[in-house]
ZAKOLDREN-65833 format. One record per residue (C-alpha): residue number from 0; residue in three letters; y, z, x. Coordinates in Angstrom, 1 decimal. Example, Ala and Ser with C-alpha at 12.3 -4.5 7.8 and 13.67 -1.06 7.14 Angstrom:
! residues 2
PT; lotor; torvex; yy; zz; xx
PT; 0; ALA; -4.5; 7.8; 12.3
PT; 1; SER; -1.1; 7.1; 13.7
END
This chain:
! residues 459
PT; lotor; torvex; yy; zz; xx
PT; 0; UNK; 43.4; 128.1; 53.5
PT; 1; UNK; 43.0; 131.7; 55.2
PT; 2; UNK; 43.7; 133.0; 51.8
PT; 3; UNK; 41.1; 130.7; 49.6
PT; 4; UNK; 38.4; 131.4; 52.6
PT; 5; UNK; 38.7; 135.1; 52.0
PT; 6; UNK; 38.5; 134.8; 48.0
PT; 7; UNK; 35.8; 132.7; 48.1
PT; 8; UNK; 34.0; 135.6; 50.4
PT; 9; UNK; 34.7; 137.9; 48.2
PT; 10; UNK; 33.8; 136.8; 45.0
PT; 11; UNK; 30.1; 137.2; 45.2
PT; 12; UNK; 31.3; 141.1; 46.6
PT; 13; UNK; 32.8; 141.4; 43.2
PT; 14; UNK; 30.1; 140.9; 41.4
PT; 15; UNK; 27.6; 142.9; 43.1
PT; 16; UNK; 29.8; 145.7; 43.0
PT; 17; UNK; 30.4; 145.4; 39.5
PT; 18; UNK; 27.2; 145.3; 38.7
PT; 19; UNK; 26.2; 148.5; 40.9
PT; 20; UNK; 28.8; 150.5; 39.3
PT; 21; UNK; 27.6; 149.7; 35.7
PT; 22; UNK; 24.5; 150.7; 36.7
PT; 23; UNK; 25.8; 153.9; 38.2
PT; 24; UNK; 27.5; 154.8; 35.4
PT; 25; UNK; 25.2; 153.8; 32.7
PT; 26; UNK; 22.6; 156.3; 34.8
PT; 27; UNK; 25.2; 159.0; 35.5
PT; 28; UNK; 26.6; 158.7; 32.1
PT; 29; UNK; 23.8; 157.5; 29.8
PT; 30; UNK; 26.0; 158.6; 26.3
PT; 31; UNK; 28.8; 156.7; 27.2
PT; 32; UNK; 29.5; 153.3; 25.0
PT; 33; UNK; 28.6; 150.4; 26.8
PT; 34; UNK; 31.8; 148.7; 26.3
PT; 35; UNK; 33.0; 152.0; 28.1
PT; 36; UNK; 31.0; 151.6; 30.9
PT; 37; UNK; 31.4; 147.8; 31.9
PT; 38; UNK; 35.5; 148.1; 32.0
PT; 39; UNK; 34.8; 151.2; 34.3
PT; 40; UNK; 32.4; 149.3; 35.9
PT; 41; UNK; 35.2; 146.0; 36.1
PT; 42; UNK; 37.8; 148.2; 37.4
PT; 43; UNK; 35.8; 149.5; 40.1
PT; 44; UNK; 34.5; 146.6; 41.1
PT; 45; UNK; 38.5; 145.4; 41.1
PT; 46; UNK; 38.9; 147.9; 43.2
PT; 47; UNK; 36.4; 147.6; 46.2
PT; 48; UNK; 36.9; 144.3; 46.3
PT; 49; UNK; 40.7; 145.0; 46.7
PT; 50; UNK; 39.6; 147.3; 49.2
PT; 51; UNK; 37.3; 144.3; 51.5
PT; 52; UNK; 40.1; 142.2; 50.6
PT; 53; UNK; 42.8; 144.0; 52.3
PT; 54; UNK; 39.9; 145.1; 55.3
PT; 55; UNK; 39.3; 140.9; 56.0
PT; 56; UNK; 42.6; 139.9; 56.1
PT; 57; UNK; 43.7; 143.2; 58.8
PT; 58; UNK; 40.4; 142.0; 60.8
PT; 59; UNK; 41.0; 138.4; 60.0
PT; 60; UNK; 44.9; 138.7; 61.7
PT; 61; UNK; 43.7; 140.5; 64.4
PT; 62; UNK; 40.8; 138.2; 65.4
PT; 63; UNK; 43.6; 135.1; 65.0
PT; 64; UNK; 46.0; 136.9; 67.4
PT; 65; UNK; 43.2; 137.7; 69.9
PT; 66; UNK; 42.0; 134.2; 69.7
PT; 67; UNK; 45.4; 132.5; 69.9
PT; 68; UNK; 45.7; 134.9; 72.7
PT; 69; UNK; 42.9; 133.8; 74.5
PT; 70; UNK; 43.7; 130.2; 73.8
PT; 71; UNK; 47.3; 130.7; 76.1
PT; 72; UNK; 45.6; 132.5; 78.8
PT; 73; UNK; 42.6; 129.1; 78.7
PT; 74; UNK; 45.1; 126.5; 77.9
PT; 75; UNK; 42.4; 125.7; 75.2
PT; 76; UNK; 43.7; 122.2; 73.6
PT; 77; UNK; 44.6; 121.5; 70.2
PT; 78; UNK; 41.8; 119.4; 69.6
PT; 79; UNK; 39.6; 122.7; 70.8
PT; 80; UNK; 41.7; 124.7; 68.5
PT; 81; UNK; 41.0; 122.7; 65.6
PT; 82; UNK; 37.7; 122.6; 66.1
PT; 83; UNK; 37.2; 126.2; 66.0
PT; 84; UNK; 39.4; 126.6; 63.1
PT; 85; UNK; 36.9; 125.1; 60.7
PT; 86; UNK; 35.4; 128.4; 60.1
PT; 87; UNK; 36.6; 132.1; 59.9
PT; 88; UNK; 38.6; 133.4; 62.1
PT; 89; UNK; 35.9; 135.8; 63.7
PT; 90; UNK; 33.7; 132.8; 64.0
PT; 91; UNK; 36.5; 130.9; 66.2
PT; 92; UNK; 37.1; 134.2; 67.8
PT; 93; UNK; 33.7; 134.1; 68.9
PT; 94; UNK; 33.9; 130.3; 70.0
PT; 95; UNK; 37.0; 131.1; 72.0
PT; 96; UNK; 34.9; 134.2; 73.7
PT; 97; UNK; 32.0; 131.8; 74.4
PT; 98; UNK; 34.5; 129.3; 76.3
PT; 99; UNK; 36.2; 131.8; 78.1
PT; 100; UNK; 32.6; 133.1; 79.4
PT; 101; UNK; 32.1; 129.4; 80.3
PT; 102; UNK; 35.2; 129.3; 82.3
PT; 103; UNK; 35.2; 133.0; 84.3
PT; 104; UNK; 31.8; 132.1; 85.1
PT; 105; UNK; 32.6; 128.6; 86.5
PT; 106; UNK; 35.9; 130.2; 88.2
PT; 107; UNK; 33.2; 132.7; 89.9
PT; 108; UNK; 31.2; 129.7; 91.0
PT; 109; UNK; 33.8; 128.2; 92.5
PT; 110; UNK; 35.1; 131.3; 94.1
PT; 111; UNK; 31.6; 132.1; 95.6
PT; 112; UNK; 31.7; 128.7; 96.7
PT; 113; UNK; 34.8; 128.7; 98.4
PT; 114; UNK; 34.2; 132.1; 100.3
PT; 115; UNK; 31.1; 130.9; 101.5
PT; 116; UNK; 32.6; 127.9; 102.8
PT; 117; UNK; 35.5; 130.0; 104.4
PT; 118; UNK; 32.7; 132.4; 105.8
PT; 119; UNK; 31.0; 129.6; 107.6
PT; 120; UNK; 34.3; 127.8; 108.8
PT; 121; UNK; 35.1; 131.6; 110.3
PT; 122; UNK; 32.2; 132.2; 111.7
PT; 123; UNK; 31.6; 129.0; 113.5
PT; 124; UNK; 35.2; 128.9; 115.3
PT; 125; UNK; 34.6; 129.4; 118.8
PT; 126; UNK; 38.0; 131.6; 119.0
PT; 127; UNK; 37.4; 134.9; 118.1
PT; 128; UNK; 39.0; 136.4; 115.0
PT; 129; UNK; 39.3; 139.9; 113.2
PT; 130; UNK; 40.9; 141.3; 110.7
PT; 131; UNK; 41.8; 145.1; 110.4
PT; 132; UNK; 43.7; 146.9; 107.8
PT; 133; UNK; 46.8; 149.5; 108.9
PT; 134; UNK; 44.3; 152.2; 110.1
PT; 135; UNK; 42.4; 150.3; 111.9
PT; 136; UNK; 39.3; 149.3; 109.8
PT; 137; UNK; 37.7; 146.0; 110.3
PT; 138; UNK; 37.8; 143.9; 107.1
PT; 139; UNK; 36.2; 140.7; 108.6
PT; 140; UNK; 34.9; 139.6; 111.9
PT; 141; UNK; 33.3; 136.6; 113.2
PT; 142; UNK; 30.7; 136.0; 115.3
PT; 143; UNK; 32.6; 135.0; 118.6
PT; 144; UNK; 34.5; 138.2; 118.6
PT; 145; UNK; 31.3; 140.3; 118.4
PT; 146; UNK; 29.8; 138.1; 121.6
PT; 147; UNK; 33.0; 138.7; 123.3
PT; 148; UNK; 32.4; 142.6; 122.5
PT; 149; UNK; 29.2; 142.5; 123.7
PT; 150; UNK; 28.0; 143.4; 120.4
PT; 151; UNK; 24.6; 141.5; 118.7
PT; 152; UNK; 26.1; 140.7; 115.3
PT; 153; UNK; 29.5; 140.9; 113.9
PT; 154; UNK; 30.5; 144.3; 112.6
PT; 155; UNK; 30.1; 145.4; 109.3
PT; 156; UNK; 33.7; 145.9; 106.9
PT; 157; UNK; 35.0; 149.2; 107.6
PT; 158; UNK; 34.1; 149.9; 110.8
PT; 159; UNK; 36.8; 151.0; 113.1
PT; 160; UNK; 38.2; 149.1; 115.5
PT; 161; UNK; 37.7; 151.7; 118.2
PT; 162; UNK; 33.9; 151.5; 118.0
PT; 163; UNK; 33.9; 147.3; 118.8
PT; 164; UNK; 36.9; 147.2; 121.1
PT; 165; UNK; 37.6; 149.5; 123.7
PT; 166; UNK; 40.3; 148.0; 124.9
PT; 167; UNK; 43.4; 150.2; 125.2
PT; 168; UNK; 45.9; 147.1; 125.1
PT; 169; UNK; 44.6; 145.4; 122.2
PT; 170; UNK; 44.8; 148.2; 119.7
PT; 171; UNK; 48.5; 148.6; 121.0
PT; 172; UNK; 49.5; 145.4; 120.0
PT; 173; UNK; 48.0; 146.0; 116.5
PT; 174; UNK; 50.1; 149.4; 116.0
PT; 175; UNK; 53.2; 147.0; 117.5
PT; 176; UNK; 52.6; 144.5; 115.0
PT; 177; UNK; 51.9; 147.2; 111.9
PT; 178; UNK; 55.3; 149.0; 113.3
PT; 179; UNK; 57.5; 145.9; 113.5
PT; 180; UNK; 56.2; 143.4; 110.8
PT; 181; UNK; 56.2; 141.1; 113.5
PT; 182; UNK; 53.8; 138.2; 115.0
PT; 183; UNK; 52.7; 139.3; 118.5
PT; 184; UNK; 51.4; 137.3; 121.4
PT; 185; UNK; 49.8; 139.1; 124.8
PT; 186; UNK; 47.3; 137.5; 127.7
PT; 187; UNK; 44.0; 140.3; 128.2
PT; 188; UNK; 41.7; 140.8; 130.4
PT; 189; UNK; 38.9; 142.9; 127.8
PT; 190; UNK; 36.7; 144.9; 129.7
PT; 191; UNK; 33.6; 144.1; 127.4
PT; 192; UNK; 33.3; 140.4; 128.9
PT; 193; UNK; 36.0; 140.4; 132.4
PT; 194; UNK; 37.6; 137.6; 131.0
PT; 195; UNK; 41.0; 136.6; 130.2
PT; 196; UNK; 41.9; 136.0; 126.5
PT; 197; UNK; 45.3; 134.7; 124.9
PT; 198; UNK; 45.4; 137.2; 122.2
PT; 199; UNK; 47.9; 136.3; 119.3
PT; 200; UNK; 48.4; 139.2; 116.5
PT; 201; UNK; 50.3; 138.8; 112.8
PT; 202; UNK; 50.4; 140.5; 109.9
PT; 203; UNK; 48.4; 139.2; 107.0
PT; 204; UNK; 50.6; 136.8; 104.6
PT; 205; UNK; 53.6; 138.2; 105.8
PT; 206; UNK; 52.9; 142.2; 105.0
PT; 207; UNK; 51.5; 144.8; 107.5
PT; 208; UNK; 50.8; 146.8; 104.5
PT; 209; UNK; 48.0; 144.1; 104.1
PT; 210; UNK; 46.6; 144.6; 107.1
PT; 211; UNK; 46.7; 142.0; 110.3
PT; 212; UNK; 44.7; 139.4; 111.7
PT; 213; UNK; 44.0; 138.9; 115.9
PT; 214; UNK; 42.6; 135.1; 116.8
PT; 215; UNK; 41.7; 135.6; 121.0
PT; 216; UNK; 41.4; 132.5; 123.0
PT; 217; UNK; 39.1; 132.7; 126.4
PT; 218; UNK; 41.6; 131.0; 129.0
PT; 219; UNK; 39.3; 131.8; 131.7
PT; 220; UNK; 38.2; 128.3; 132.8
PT; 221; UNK; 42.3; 127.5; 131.9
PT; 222; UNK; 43.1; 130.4; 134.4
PT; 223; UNK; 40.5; 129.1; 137.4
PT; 224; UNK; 41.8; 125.5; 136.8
PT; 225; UNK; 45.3; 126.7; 137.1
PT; 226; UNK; 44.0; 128.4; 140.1
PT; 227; UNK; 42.9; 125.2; 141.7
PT; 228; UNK; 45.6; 123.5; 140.9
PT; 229; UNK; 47.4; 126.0; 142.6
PT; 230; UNK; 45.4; 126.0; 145.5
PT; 231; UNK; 45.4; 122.0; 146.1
PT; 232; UNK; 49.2; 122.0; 146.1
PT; 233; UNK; 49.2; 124.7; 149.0
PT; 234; UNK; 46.2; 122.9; 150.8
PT; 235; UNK; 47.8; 119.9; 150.9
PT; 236; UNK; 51.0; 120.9; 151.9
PT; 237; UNK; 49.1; 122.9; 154.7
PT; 238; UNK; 47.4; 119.9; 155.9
PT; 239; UNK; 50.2; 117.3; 155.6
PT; 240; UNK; 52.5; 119.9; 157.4
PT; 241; UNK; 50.4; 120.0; 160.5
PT; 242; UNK; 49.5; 116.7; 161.9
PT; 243; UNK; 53.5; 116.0; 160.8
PT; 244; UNK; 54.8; 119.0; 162.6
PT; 245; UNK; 53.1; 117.5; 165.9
PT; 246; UNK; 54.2; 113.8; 165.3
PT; 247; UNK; 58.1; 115.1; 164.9
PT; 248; UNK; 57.9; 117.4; 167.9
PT; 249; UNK; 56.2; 114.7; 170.5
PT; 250; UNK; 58.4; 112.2; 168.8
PT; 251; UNK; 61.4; 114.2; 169.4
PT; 252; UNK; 59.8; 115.0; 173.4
PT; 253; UNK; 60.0; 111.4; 173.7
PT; 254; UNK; 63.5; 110.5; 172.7
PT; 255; UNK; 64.9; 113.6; 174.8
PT; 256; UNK; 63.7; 111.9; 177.9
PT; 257; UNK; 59.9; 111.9; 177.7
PT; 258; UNK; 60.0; 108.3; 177.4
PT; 259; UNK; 61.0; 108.1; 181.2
PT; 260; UNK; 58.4; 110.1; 181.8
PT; 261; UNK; 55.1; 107.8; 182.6
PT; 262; UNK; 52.7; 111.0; 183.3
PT; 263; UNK; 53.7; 111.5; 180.1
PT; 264; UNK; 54.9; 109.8; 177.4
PT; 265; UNK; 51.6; 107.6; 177.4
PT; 266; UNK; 49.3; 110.9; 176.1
PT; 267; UNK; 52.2; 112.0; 173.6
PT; 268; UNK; 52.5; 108.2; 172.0
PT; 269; UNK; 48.6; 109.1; 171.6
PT; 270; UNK; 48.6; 112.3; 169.9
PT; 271; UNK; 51.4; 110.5; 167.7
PT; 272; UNK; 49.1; 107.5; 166.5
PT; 273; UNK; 46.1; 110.5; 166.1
PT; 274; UNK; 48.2; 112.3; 163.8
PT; 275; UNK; 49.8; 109.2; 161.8
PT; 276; UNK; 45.5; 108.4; 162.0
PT; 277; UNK; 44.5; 111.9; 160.6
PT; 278; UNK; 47.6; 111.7; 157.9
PT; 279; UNK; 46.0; 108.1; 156.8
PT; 280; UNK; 42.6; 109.7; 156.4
PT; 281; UNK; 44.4; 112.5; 154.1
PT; 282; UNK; 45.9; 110.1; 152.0
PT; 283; UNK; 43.0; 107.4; 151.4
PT; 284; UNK; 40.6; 110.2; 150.9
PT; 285; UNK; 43.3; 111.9; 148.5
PT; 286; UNK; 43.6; 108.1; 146.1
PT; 287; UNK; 39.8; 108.1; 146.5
PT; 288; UNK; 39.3; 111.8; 144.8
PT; 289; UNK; 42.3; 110.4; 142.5
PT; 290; UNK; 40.3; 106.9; 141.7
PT; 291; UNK; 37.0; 108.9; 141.1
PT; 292; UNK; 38.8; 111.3; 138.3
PT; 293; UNK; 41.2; 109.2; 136.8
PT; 294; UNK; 40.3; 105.4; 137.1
PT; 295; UNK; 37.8; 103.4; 134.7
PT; 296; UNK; 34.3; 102.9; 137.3
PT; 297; UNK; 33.3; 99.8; 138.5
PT; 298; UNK; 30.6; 98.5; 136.3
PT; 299; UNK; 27.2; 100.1; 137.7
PT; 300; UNK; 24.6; 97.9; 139.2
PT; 301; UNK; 20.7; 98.8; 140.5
PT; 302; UNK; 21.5; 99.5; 144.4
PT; 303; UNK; 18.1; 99.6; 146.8
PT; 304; UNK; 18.1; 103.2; 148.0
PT; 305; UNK; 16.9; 101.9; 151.7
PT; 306; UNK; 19.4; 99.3; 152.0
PT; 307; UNK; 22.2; 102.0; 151.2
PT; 308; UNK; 20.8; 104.9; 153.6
PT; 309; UNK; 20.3; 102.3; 156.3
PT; 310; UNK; 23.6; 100.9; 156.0
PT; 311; UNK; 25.2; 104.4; 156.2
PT; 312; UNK; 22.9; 105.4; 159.2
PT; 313; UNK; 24.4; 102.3; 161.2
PT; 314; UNK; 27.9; 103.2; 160.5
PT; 315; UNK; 27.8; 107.0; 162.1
PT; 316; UNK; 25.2; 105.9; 165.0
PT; 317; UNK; 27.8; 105.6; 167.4
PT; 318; UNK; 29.6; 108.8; 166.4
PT; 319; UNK; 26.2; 110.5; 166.7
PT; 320; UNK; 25.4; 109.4; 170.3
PT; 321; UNK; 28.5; 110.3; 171.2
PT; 322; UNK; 27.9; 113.6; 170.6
PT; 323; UNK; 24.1; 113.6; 171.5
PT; 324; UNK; 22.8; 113.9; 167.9
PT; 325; UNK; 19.3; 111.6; 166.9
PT; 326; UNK; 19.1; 110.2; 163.8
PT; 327; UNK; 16.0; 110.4; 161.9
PT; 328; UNK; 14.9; 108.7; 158.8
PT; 329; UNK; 10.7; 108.3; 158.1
PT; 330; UNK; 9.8; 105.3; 156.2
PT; 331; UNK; 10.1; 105.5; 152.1
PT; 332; UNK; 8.9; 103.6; 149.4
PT; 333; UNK; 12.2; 101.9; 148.3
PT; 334; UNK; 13.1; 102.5; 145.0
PT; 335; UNK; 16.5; 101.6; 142.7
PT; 336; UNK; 19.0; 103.5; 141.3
PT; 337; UNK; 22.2; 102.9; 139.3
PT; 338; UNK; 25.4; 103.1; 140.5
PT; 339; UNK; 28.2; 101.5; 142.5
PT; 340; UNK; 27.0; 100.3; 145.8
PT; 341; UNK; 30.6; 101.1; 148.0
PT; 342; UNK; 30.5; 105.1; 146.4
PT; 343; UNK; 27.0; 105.5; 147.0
PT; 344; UNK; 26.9; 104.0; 150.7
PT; 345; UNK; 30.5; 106.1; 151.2
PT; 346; UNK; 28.7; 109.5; 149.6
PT; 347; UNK; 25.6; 109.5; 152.7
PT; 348; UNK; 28.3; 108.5; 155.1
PT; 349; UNK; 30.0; 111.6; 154.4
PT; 350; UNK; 27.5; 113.7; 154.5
PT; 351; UNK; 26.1; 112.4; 157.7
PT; 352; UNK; 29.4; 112.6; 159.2
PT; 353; UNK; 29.6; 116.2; 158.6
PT; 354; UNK; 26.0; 116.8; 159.8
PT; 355; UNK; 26.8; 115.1; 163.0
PT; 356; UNK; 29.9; 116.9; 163.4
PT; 357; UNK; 28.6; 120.6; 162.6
PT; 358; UNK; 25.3; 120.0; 164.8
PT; 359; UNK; 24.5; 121.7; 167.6
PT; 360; UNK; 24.4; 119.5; 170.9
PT; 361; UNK; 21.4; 117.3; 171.1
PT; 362; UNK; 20.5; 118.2; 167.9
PT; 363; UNK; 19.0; 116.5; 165.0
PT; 364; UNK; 20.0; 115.1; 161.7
PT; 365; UNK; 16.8; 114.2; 159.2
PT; 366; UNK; 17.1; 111.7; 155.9
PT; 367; UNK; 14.6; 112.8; 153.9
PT; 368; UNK; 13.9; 110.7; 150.7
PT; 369; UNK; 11.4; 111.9; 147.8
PT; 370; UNK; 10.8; 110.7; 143.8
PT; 371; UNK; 10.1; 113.4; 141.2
PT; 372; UNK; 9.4; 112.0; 137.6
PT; 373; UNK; 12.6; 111.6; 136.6
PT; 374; UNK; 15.0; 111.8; 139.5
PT; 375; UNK; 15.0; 110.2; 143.5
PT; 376; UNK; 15.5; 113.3; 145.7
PT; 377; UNK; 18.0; 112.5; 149.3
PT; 378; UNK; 18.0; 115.1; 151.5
PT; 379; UNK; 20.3; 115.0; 154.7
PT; 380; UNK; 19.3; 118.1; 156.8
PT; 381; UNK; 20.5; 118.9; 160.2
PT; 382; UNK; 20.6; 121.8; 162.9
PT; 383; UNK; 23.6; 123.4; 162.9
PT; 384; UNK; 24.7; 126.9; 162.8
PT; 385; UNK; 24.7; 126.9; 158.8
PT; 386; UNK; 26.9; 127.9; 156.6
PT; 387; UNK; 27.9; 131.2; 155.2
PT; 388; UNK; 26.5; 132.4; 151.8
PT; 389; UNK; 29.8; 133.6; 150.8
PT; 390; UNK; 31.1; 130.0; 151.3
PT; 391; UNK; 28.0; 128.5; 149.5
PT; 392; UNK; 29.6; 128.6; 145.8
PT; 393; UNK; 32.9; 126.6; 147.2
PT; 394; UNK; 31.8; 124.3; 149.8
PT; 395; UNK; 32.9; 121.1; 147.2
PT; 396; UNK; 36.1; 122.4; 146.7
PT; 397; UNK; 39.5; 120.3; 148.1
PT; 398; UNK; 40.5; 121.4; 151.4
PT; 399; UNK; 38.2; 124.4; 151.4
PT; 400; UNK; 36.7; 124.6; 155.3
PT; 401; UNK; 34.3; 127.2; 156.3
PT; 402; UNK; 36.0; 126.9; 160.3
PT; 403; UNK; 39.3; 126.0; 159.7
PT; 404; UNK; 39.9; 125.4; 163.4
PT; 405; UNK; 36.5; 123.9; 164.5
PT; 406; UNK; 36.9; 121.5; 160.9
PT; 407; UNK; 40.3; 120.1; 161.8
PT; 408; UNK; 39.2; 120.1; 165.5
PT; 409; UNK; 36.5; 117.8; 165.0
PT; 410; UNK; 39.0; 115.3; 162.6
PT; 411; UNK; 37.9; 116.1; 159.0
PT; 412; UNK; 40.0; 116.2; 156.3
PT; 413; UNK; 38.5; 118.6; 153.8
PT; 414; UNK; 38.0; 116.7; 151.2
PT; 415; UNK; 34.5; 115.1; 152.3
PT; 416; UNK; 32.3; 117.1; 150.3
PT; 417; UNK; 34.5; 117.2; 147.0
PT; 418; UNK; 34.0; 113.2; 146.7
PT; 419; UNK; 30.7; 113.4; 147.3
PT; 420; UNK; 30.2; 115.8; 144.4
PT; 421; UNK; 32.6; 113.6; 142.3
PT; 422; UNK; 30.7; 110.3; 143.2
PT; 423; UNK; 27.4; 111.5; 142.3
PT; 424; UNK; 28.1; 113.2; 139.2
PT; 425; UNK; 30.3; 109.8; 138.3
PT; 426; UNK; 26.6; 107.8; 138.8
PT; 427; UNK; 24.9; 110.6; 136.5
PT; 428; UNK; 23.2; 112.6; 139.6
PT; 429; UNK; 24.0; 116.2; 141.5
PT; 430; UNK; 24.4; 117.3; 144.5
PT; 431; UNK; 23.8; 120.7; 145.8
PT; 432; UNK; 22.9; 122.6; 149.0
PT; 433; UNK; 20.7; 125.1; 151.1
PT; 434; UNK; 21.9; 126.8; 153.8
PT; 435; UNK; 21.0; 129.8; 156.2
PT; 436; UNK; 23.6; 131.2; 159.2
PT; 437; UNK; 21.3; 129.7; 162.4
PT; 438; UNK; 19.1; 127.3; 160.5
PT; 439; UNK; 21.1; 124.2; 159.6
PT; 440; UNK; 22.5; 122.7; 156.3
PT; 441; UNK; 20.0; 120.8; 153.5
PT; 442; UNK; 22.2; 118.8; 151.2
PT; 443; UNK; 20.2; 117.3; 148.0
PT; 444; UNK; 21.5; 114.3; 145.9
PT; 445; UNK; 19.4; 113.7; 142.9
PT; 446; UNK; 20.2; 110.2; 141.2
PT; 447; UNK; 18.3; 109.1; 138.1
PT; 448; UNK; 16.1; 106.1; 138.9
PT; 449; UNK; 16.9; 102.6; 137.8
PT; 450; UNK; 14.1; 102.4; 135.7
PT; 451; UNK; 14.7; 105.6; 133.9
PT; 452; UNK; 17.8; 104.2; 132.6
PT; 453; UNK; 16.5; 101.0; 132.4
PT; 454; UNK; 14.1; 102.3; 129.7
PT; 455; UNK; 16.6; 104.8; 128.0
PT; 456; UNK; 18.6; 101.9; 127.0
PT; 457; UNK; 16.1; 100.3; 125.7
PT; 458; UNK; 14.8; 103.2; 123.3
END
């Protein structure tokens, strides 16, 4: 077929240049015979179109080889391949170029696609992640590594590391990984943000030739959890340590002869059943923080805001005239909130309790009660020395007292405030304080009205 396809081109060539010979002759050689000049003419003719012959079936070869070429690299089927083959072979040539165009350019799409994809993947991981090559060059950053280098935008490929991070230790665990081929993992404090990352290191797809990749974690609000955790276990073996250390030592006064002793054994039995009293206070409060964090809450039900503040005002009146405190509460407009009637009641007993306890003698502890648009406003204010401003930002904290002795003293356990704070922010309020050395305590609760959720629901 190749060979009837190229014979068939080159027929009419044959002809013409047959005919433009004769005529060049016949001008160039006007004597000659004409019989003379048409077999010249023929035989050069013949021989050009031997000449195209010979040029069509090199190109023709080549084309078929470049094609068929192109056809393994496309996996172009055979149905494809017969297609093209209808026509010459620079025709299909051309075909197979067309489709291959076709192809790289969807390939680029997809590609383009892909990056950009990958890009906004990278950039939207709150980790942050960068990649340098062996010296040191940035070849991709995202946008949570510039924030934690206090830079505005990520940093542009090629920049040196040096310029973005500053940080002595992280550049050393790069040269360790480029030096050892190995995947490297450190904890950082970076001086750009004075917070602690988990830094992890490796070399990209296996080769430090290729450069390496860091992905830093922020731990910090691991690290102060840890803390607290940390802390609570030391609180509360401070606190269950003491009242036991005095039951075992008056218990053991008693057996070694104190309970002969009538002058005496009566006031140590005491200070026994205070401590086992101040140990059962620990505890319950300890299940009730436990319950507030853990358990499923009650289902929440509208509670009258009077009713609750009055019932809480009648359990600590006789702890306040014992110590000489009044108890003042002006007339409100009653109004209801959501949120479980024990918790809430329990949440101003506490925090009367410690205004009572912190006052000054004959002092005065005020329930003032207030409605914003959205929120009902409770604050319990009294006349006490204060409290410190240093101790302001932990005064919900487990166990934390600002007077250690004058707080166990007076019977608390410490953990007062910390369910308060959990029992309000479990009924979708907050809780918050003002304070001033000399000037009292104001504590705020702000609870969302019954209405307001009420009509939230509804929408």
């Amino acid at each position: 077929m190749p060979r009837l396809r190229i014979t068939v081109r080159l027929l009419p060539c044959f002809i013409a240049l047959t005919v433009c010979s004769a005529w060049l002759l016949h001008w160039l050689v006007p004597e000659a015979l004409p019989g003379q000049w048409l077999r010249a003419s023929a035989a050069l003719g013949l021989a050009g179109t031997i000449i195209l012959a010979l040029f069509l079936a090199v190109t023709d070869r080549r084309a078929l080889a470049l094609r068929r070429t192109l056809e393994r690299l496309l996996e172009t089927g055979k149905s494809e391949s017969r297609r093209q083959a209808s026509g010459d072979e620079l025709s299909a040539l051309a075909a197979t170029i067309e489709h291959a165009t076709r192809r790289v350019r969807a390939m680029v799409e997809t590609l383009q696609r892909e990056n950009a994809r990958r890009e906004a993947i990278l950039g939207s991981m709150v980790e942050g992640l960068v990649a340098v090559d062996p010296l040191l060059r940035i070849t991709f950053a995202n946008r949570a590594f510039a924030e934690m280098m206090g830079a505005a935008a990520p940093p542009a490929p090629g920049t040196p590391l040096v310029q973005v991070a500053r940080d002595h230790a992280l550049h050393e665990m790069f040269a360790a990984v480029f030096a050892e081929g190995q995947p490297l993992q450190q904890r950082l404090i970076l001086s750009a943000s004075t917070r602690s990352f988990e830094v992890q290191v490796a070399p990209l797809a296996g080769d430090p030739q290729r450069g390496a990749i860091a992905m830093l974690y922020d731990i910090t609000g691991l690290e102060r959890l840890e803390r607290v955790r940390k802390d609570f276990v030391a609180n509360v073996s401070h606190e269950l340590r003491t009242p036991l250390a005095a039951i075992c030592g008056y218990a053991e006064t008693l057996i070694e002869g104190g309970l002969e002793d009538p002058a005496n054994s009566r006031p140590f039995v005491s200070i026994i059943l205070a401590k086992a009293r101040q140990l059962t206070n620990i505890v319950q409060d300890l299940l009730i923080l436990s319950s507030l964090e853990s358990a499923k809450p009650p289902v929440a039900e509208p509670i009258s805001l009077q009713q609750s503040i009055q019932s809480a005002l009648r359990t600590v009146e006789p702890m306040a005239k014992t110590r000489g405190i009044s108890l003042v509460c002006e007339s409100f407009q009653d109004m209801e909130v959501l949120g479980y009637e024990i918790r809430l009641e329990q949440v101003w007993v506490n925090l009367l309790e410690n205004a009572i306890k912190f006052n000054r003698p004959e002092g005065e502890v005020r329930v003032d009660v207030v409605r914003d648009p959205e929120r009902a406003l409770v604050r319990v204010c009294d006349t006490g020395s204060g409290i410190p401003s240093r101790d302001l930002p932990r005064i919900f904290e487990r166990f934390y007292r600002v007077d250690k002795a004058r707080s166990r003293a007076t019977g608390g356990t410490g953990l007062g405030l910390a369910i308060v704070k959990h029992a309000v922010e479990q009924m979708g309020g907050s809780v918050s304080v003002e304070s001033h050395l000399g000037q009292g305590s104001v504590f705020t609760v702000a609870l969302p009205p019954f209405e307001n959720n009420l009509a939230a629901n509804e929408h």
